[in-house]
N, C-alpha and C positions, 0 to 999 in steps of 0.2 A: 508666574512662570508658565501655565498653562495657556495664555495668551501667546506667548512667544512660540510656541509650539505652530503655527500660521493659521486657524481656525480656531478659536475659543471654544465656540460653542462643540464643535468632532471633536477636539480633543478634548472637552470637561466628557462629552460621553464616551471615548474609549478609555478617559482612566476609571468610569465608576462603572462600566462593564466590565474591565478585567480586575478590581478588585484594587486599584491603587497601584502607586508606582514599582512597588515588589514584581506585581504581576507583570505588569511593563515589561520591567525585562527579565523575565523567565518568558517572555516569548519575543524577547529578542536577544539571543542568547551569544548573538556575535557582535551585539554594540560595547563600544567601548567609550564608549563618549560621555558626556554630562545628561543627566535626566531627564534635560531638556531637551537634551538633540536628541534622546534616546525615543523620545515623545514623538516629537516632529519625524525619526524616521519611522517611528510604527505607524503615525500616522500617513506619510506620504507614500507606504507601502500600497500598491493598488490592489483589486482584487485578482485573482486567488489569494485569502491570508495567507499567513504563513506561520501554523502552528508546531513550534520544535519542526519533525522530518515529515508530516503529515501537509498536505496541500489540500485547502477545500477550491475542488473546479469545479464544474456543471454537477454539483449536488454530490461528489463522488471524493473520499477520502483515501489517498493510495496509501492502503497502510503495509504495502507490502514494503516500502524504504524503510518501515522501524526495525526491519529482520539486517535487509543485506540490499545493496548499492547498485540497482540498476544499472548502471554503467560502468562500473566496477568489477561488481560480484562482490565486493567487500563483505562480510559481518561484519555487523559491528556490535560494539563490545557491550558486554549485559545482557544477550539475547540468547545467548546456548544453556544447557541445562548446566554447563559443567558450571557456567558463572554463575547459574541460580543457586546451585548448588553449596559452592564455596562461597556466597553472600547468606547463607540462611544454613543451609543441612549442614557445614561445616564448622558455623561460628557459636550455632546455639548447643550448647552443652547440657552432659549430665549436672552440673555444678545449678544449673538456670532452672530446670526443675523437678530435683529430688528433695525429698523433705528428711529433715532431723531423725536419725535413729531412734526409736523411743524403746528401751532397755528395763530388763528387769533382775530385779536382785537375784542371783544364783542362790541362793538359801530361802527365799522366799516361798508359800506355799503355793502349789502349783493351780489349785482352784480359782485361788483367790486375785493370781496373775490372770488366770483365763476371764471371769467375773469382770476383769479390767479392761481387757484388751479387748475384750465382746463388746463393752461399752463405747470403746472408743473407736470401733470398727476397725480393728488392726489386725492382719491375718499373721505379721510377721515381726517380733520383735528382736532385741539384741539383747546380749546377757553380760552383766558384768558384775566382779567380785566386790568394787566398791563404788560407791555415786558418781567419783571422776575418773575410775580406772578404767585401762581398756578393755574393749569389748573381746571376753574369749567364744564367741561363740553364736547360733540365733536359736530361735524356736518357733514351732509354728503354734498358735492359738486353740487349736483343735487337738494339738496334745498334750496340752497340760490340763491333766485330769486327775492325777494323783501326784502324790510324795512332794519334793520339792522342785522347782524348775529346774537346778542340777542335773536331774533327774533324765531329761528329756533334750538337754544342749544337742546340738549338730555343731561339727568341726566345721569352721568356714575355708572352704575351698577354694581352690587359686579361681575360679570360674564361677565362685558367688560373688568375688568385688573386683572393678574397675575405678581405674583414676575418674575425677571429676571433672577432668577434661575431654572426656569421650565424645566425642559430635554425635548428632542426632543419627544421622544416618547407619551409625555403627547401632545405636541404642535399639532401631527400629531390626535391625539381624539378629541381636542380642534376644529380642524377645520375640523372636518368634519358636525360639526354644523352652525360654522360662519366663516366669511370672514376675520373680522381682531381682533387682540383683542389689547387694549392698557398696557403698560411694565411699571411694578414698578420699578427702578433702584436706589437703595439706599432710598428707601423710599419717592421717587417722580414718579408722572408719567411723566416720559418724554421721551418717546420713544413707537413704535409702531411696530406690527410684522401684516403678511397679509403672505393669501397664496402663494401670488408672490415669499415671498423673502425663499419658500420651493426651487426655483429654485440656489437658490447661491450652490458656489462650497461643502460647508463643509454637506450640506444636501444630493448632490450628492453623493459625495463619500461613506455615510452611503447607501445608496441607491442600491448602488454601491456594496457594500461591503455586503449587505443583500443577493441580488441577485445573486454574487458568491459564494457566503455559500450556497443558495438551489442547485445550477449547483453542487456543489461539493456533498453535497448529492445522487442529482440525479445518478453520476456518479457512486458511493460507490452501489445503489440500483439496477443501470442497471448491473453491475460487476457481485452482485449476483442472479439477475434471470435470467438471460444469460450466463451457464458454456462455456466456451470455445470461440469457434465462433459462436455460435446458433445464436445469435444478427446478423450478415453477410447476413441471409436470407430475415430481413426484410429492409433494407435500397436500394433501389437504387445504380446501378452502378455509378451514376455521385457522389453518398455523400460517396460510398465506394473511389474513384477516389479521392473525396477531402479530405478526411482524410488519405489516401497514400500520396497524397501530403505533407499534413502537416508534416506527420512522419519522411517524406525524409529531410523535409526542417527544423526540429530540430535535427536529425541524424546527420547532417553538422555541425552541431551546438553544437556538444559533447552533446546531450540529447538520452538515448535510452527510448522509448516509445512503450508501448503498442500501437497497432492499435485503441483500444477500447479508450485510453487518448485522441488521435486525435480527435474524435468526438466533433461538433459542440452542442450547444446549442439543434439547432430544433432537432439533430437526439436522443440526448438522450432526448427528450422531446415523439417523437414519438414511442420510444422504450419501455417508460416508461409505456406509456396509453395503448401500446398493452396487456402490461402483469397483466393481471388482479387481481392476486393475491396482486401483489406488489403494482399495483394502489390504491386495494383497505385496504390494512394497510394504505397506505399513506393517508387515507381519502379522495380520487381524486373523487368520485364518477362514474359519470358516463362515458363512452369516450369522450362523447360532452363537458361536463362540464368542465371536466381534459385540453382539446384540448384548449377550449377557455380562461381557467385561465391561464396556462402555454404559451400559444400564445400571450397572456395580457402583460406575465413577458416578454418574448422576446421580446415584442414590448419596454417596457421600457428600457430592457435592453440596445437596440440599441440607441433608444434616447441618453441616459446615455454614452453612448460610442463614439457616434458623439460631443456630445455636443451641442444637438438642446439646441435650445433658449430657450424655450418654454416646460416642460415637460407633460403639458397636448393637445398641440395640436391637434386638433380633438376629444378630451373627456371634462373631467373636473377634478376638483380637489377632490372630494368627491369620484369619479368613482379609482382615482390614491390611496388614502390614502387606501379605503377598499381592493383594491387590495395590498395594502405592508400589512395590516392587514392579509393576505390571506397568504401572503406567510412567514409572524413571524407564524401564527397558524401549518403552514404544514411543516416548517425546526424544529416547536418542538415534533411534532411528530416523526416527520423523529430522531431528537435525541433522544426519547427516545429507538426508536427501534436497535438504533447505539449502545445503550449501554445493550439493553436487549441481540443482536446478540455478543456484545462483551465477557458477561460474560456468555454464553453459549458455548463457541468455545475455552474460556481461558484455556490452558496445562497445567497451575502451579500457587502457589500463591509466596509469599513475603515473607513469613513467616521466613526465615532463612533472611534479612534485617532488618536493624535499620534504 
């Protein structure tokens, strides 16, 4: 079959460069043909490739069509926050990662509950009259120190539990107040969420995924208040040094890039607060302010990317949450200016399509 493609030898090596006929077409994402023709047209595709909406030309990737439609203005769809949002901050729930209430006999001695729950590192248990009855009640670990846990119940409060279905985004408001809240699961309370468990992987990754959405902004924003190379005058020779490096060591790599894609984090971070126009659409305020919110995000970032333990290490959890609040406020900014810039620059409309 590979023969029939018109060049044996080009096409055995575009299929073991992209990884096999799957990859084939995932970059040819509008063939509809047999695997064969699918071959023969990626192959007889000339240069510029053509990867998804990305064009490689003279070494330069337009990656601004993965936002919105040159000629259009169009968005397209997957690209605002609000769809990142409702694909990740709306889908993942409390239900995905709270754990098991872990409960202690109401008659039981209260030392001896504390002794346990110390052990087991649990600041907050549930209290119930028998092994499978319901929970009337919590306690907290630090005060059980005499008589019996009875002794020391707290009545649970409309504002100690939510459903199991509570999206993340709600979880992250939720706790900028309190520490833990306790989880309806099918109409029982039996399970428990705490800021800790903002640390599991699926929290990450939204986290994660937040944080590359504003970087790709930023980039989109440095692109246009820096025609050309004007950007080159403010960075340092060793960060110009390290994003030549980069370029080289994707160029290897069959990617051509702009000089300006290579850029790190900090340099479009620093690039960004110089130019004040753009800082201040972006609502950045001041330089200091700009310096230390975006310095904030880098710091997390890194975390997030190492895989510390610990996401608040050296802060807190209320200091982390207002900060991902900081940076949902300023990627929807930043969108809407994505789409007021798109539909100002658009060459044509649609109108002659169904």
């Amino acid at each position: 079959m590979l023969e029939q493609a018109g060049s044996g030898d080009r096409a055995r090596q575009i299929v073991f460069q992209s990884g096999g006929l799957d990859s084939i077409w995932s970059c040819c994402p509008g063939a509809v043909l047999s695997g064969t023709e699918c071959i023969t047209r990626r192959y007889m595709l000339p240069e510029p490739w053509r990867y998804g909406r990305h064009w490689r030309k003279r070494g330069k990737v337009m990656g601004y069509q993965l936002w919105t439609s040159p000629v259009t203005g169009y968005r397209r769809h997957g690209t605002r926050l609000s769809d990142f949002n409702r694909a990740l901050g709306d889908r993942l729930t409390a239900r995905d990662i709270c754990e098991p209430l872990q409960s202690c006999p109401s008659d039981a001695p209260s030392p001896d509950m504390a002794a346990i729950l110390l052990r087991r590192e649990f600041d907050i248990a549930g209290v119930r009259n028998e092994p499978h009855g319901p929970v009337i009640g919590w306690v907290r670990q630090q005060d059980l120190t005499t008589g019996q846990v009875s002794d020391h119940v707290r009545i649970i409060a409309d504002e100690d539990a939510i459903d199991a279905t509570t999206p993340l985004r709600e979880l992250f408001d939720l706790f900028k107040e309190r520490a833990f809240v306790l989880i309806r699961v099918d109409g029982s309370l039996n399970a428990i969420l705490t800021r800790a468990d903002l640390n599991k992987p699926m929290v990450r990754v939204y986290l994660f995924g937040l944080i590359s959405l504003l970087e790709i902004h930023m980039g989109f924003w440095v692109a246009k208040a820096y025609p050309g190379d004007a950007w080159m005058a403010l960075l340092t020779e060793s960060r110009l040094q390290a994003a030549e490096a980069l370029r080289a060591e994707r160029e290897a790599a069959g990617q051509g890039l702009d000089l300006l894609q290579c850029l790190q984090f900090c340099d479009k971070q620093k690039l960004l607060i110089a130019h004040d126009e753009t800082r201040g659409a972006l609502q950045l305020d001041s330089k200091s302010a700009a310096k230390s919110f975006l310095g904030s995000v880098e710091g997390l970032r890194n975390s997030l990317a190492h895989s510390q333990y610990d996401l608040t290490a050296g802060g807190s959890w209320i200091a982390l949450i207002e900060l991902v609040d900081c940076v949902q406020a300023t990627i929807a900014v930043s969108d809407e200016m994505v789409e007021h810039h798109a539909l100002a620059t658009a060459t044509d409309d649609i109108g002659a399509l169904w």
